[in-house]
N, C-alpha and C positions, 0 to 999 in steps of 0.2 A: 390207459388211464383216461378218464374220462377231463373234459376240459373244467367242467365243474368241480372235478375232485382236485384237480391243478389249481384253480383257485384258491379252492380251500386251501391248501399247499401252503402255494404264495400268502396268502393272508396270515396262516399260524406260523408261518416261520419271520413271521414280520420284516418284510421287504418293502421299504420308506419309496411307495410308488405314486403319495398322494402328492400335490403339488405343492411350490415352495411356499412358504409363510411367507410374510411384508418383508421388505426389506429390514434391514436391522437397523436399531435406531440407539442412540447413545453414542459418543462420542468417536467421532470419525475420525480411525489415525490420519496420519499425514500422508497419502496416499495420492500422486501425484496424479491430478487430473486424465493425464496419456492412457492411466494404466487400467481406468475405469470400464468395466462391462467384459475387459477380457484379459485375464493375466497368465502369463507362462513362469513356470516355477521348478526353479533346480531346485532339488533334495539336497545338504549335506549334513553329513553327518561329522560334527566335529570331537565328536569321543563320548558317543552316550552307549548306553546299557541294552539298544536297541528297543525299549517299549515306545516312545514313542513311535518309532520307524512303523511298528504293528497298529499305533495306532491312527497312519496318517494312511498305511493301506489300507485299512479300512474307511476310512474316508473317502478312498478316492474309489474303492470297489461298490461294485453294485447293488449293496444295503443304502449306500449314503449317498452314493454317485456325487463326488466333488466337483465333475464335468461339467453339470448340469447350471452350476452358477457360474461358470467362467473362465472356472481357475484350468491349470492342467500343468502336470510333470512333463519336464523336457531334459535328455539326457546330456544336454550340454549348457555352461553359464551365457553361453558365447550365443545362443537360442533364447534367455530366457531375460522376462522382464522384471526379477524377485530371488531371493533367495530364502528358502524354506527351514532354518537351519535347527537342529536336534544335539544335545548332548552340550556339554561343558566343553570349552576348548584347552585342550592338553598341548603342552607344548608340540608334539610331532607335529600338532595339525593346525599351529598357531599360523605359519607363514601359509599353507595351501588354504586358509580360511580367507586370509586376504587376499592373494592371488584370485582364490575364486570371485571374491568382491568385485577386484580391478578388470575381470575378466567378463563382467556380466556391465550391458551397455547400458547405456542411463538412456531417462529417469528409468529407477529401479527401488525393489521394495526388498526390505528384510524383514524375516517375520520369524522370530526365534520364539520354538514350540517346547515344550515342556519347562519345567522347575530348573533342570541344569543347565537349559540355553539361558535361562534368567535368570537365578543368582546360584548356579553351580548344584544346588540341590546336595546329594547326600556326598555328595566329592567334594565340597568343599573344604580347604586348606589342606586337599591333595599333592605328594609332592611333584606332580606330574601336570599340576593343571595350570595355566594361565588366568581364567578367570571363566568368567560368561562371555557371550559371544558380543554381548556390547559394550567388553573392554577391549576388542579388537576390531569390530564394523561399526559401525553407524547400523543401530534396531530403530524400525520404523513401529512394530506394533508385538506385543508379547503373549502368549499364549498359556496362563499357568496350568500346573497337574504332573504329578508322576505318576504314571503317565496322563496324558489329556485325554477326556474323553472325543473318540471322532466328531462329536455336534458342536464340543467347543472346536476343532480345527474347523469343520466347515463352519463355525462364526464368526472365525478370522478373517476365510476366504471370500464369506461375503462380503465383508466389511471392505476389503479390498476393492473388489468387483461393485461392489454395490449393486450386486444382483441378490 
């Protein structure tokens, strides 16, 4: 294959290689100074349906590259300066939701992605659920959509970053 037909390739299968837009502008979560131009972020998942999860891999995979402003998944709390969190929290995962909190070192950022980290979405008044994730953490910044689309998570991540 020729490198021009690769091109073309790369160009119709639409792969986001142009460079980033302005920083984003509108109201700036609470986003502790420390955490600014480089943030490390544990995934959890506290009992959702798994789309956002598909839709924060894509985010971070190489259509949308989440890397490229700052942010990055780390597979421990104990590594990480945020927590990413997905799904409505259901009682099994109420105490490992907070443990994971107490476990991830300060300053630290939470940033609960889709409809059910934020007000339970379609679980609501489930007999199994606890609530949203900001009746059990401290949420710094909220990401709506069932699921989110990846360019609203990568506008969270900026937001974070401020890159």
């Amino acid at each position: 294959m020729a490198i021009s037909d690769m091109l073309r390739l790369i160009r119709r299968t639409g792969r986001v290689a142009e460079p980033a837009t302005t920083v984003p502008t509108g109201d700036a979560p609470a986003v502790p100074p420390e955490l600014r131009g480089s943030v490390q972020l544990r995934h959890l998942d506290a009992g959702s349906c798994n789309g956002c999860e598909i839709e924060i891999g894509m985010a971070f995979g190489p259509t949308y590259d989440g890397e490229r402003y700052g942010a990055r998944l780390v597979a421990s709390p104990r590594h990480a300066d945020g927590l990413l969190v997905t799904g409505v929290v259901t009682q099994n995962m109420a105490s490992a939701v907070r443990r994971t909190y107490e476990a991830t070192p300060g300053p630290k950022v939470v940033i609960a992605v889709g409809d059910c980290a934020r007000n339970c979405g379609v679980f609501a008044d489930g007999y199994g659920v606890v609530g949203p994730v900001s009746h059990v953490i401290p949420v710094d910044l909220e990401v709506p959509g069932c699921p989110p689309q990846p360019d609203d998570v990568i506008e969270a991540l900026r937001q974070v970053t401020g890159r």
